[in-house]
N, C-alpha and C positions, 0 to 999 in steps of 0.2 A: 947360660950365663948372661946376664945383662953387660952389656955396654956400656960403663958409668959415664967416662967420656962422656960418647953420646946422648945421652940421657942428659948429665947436666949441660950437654953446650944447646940442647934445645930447650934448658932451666933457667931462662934470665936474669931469676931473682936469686941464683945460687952464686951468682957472679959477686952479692953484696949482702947477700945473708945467709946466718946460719938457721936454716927453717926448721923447726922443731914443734909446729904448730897445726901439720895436716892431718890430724884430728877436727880443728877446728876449720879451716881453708887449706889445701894442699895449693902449692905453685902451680901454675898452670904453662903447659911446654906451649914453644910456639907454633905448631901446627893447628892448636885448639886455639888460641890468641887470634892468630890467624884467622881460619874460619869463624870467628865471631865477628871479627874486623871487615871481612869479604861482606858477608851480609850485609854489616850495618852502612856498609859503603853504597848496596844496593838500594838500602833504604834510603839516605840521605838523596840520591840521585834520582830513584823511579817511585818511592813513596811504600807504603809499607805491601801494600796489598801486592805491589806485583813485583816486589822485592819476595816475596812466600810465594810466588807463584814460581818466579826462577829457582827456587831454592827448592821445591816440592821432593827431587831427588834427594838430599839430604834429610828431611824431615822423615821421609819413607823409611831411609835409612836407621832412624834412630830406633824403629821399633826391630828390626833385622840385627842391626848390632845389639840390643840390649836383652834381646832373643838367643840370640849365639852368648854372649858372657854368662847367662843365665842358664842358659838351658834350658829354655821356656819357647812357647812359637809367639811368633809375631803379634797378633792378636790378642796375646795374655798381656800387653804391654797397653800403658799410658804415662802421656808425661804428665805431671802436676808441677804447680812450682818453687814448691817444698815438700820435704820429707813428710813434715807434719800434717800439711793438707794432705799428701798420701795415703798416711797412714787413716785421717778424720775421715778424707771420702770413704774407705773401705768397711772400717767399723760404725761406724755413722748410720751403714746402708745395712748391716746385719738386722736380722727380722727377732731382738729379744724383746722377752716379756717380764714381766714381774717374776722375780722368784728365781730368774735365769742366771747364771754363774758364770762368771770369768773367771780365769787362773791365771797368774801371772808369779813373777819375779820379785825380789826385794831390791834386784837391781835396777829396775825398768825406769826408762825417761821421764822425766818430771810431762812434758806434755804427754806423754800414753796416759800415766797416769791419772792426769785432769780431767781425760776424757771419761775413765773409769768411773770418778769419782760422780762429774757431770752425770751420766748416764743411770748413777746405783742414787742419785738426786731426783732425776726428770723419771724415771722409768723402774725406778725398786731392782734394778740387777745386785747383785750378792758379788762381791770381792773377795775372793781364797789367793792368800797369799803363799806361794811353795817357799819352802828352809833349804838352806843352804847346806852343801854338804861340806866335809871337814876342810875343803879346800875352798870354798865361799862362791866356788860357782852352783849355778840349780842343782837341787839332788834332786833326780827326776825317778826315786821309787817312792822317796816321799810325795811329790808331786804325784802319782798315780793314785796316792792312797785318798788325794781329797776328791777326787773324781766323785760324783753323784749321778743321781739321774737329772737331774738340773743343771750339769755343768752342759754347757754350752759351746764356749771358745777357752783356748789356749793362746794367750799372746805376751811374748816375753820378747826382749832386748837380745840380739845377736851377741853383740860388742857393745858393751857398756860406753857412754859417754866417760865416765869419772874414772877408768882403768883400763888395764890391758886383760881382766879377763875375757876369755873366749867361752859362752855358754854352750852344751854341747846340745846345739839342734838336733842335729840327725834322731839323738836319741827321744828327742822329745816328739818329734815328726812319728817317731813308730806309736810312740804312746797315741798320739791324736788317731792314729791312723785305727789301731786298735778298738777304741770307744767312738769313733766315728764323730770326732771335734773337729770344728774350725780351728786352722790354725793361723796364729798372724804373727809373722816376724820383723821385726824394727832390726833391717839392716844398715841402716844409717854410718856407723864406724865399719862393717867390714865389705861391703862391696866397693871390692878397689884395692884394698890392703888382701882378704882374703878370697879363694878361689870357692864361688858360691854356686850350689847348683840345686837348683828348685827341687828337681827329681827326686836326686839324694835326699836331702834335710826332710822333704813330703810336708813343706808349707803350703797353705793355698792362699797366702797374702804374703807379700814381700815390698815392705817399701826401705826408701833412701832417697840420696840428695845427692846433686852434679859435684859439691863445691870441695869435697872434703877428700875421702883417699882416690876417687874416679879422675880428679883434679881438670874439673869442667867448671863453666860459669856459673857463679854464684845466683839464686834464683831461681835453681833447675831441679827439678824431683823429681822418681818414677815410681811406678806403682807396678808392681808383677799380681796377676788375679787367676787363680788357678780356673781354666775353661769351663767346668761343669757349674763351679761358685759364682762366675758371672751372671750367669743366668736367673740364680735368687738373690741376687744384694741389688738394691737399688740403690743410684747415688741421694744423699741428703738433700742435694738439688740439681736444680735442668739448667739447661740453655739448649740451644741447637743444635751443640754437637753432640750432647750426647742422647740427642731422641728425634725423630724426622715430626712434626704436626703434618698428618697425614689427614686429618678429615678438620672441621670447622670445631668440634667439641673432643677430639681424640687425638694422640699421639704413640707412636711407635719405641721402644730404646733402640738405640743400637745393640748389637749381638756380639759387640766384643766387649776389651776391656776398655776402650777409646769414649764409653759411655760415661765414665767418669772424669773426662776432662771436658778444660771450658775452652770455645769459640778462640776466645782472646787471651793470647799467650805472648811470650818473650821466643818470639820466633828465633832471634840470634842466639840465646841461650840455646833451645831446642838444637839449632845447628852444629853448637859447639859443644853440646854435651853428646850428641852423633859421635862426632871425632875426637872426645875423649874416650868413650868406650872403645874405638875404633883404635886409638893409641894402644890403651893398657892391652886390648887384642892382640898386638902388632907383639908386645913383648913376649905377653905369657901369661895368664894370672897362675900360673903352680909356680913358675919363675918368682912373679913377683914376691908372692906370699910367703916362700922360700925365703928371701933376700929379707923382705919386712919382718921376718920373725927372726931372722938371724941380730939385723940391728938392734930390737928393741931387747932381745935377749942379751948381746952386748951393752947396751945404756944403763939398760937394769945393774945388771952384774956391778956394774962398775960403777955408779951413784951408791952400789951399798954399801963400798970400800971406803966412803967415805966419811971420816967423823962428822957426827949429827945429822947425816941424813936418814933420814927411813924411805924406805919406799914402801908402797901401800899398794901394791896390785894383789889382787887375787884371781885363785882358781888353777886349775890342773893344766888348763892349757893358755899361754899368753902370745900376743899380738904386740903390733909395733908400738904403741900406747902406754907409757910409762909413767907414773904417780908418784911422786916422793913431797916430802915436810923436809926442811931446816932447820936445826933447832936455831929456835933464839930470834928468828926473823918470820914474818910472817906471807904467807904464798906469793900475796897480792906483790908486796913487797921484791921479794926473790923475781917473780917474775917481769917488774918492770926494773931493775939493774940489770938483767941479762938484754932486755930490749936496748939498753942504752949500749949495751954491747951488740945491737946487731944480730943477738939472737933470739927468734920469737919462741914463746911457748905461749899457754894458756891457762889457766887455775878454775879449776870446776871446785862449783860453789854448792854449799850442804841442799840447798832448796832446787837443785839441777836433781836432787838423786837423796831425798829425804831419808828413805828406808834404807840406804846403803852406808852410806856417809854419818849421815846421822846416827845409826843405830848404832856404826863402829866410832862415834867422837871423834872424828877425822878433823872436823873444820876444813877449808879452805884447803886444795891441794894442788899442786902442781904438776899439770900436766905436759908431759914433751912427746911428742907421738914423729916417729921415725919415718920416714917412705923410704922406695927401692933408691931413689937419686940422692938421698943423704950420703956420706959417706962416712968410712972408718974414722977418719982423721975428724969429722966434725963431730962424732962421739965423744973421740978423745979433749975436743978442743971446749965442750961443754961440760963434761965432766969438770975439769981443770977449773973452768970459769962459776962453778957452784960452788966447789970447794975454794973458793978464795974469795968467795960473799962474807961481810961482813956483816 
């Protein structure tokens, strides 16, 4: 059981809103507030350098904790400073050729997908798009049947930005495992909301960001690189940290995953995204994911009750992520009168999620995405506050 109590009296921002927006930035409790604020006290006083000298225990830490939530060893760990650079340094560094095939989702992020596009532009790679099955998440027997001797990687969206579908990894991890793919998973919306473990799912790329269900400082991204995969992906580019210049015409990489980050980082961030993993640790991620699917199954249920709303989530299995339209008003709209009320949400937009949204005539949607510290009552107290938009 969580402690809600507890949970919101270390939530400062619950004290004056109703957050329905950590999809997009989760609140941040104050022992992570904190440890950003320690640092940067260090910096303003001794200067940055030996402000990251003091702090080296912390920074150590971020790979140990992000190792332990994961299920991954230390070494499989880097920090990047977004999701996106995450995900860019890792496919970036993959070794395709003309003719080579990627597979992916129709729900996948507008940047995966740019990258896709980039790449099938710069380098002739082939794009197979996998169908959805009756419930709009991947059908992954369909997906099996595009397989070639050409496919190459598999990389598709965990948790969708634009909904509360949950794609079902695991079984896609066996398929790669089977044909001997790359796989790359854009966990950006469930690490933090859902209990994620490398092993299990059998990715060997896992990226995400500090700022969203992890509820770390904004600016913060890691990259999980499975140990054997390290070793053939190069990063798109060098600096120091990630290769030693060992001779006057020659240089070395590094041997972990640490080869893909750069020298110069948002060290307080790296500290505070430590001790947000270290937080959600301290709860439980089965706890959490528990409690986050209990709420958004509650918001859902109870936005459908209401006249003129739809809600628009898809797929067999759903997260705390919730999508609904208003008739007669539009997202953008709905969502800044609930801000004049103090509660945040978000509205994912057709060009976030072209093949998704698009394909289904969505326009504009409204996102409210739930965490463990929300509570029952601010369910009920949004709910209330849609159905009385005008």
């Amino acid at each position: 059981m969580i402690d809600l109590k507890a949970v919101r009296a270390d939530t400062m921002g619950c004290r004056h809103t109703l957050h329905f927006d950590n999809a997009g930035a989760a609140l941040m409790p104050t022992p992570v507030f904190d440890a950003v604020q320690h640092h940067l006290r260090l910096e303003r006083f001794l200067g940055g350098q030996e402000a990251a000298r003091r702090s080296q225990p912390d920074l150590e830490a971020f790979y140990h904790q992000f190792a332990g939530l994961l299920n991954a060893q230390p070494e499989e760990i880097a920090y990047l400073e977004n999701a996106t650079r995450a995900w860019d340094m890792a496919f970036y560094g993959l070794r395709l050729e003309p003719g080579d095939r990627i597979i992916t989702h129709g729900s996948e992020y507008a940047s995966n997908f740019l990258g896709f596009l980039h790449l099938a532009k710069k380098k002739q790679v082939e794009i197979d798009i996998a169908p959805s099955d009756r419930s709009g998440q991947l059908d992954v027997e369909a997906l099996e049947r595009l397989i070639t001797a050409k496919t190459r990687v598999i990389a598709i969206t965990h948790v969708p930005t634009q909904g509360g579908l949950v794609n079902p990894a695991e079984r896609v991890g066996d398929v790669a495992r089977r044909y001997g793919l790359i796989y790359i998973l854009d966990a950006c919306q469930s690490v933090g909301q859902i209990d994620v473990d490398v092993e299990k799912i059998g990715c060997h790329v896992l990226t995400g960001t500090g700022r969203k269900f992890l509820r770390g400082p904004r600016g913060t991204g890691f990259l999980y690189m499975q140990r054997d995969l390290i070793k053939t992906v190069e990063p798109p580019f060098i600096d120091l940290k990630a290769a030693t210049w060992t001779e006057d015409f020659d240089y070395v990489w590094r041997d972990d995953a640490r080869k893909f980050e750069n020298w110069e980082s948002n060290v307080a961030g790296r500290v505070g995204l430590a001790h947000a993993v270290e937080y959600a640790r301290g709860i439980g991620m089965k706890v959490i994911e528990e409690r986050v699917q209990k709420l958004g199954a509650a918001l859902r249920t109870s936005l459908k009750s209401v006249p003129g709303v739809q809600v628009c989530d898809l797929g067999e299995k759903k997260c705390g992520i919730v999508t609904f339209k208003k008739e007669g008003i539009p997202s953008s709209s709905v969502a800044e009168k609930l801000r004049e009320q103090a509660m945040n949400v978000s509205v994912s937009s057709v060009e976030y999620a072209r093949l998704d949204l698009g394909a289904r005539g969505t326009g504009p949607v409204v996102r409210a995405s739930a965490h463990y510290y929300n509570s029952e009552q601010e369910v009920e107290t949004f709910v209330a506050a849609v159905a009385n938009l005008k």
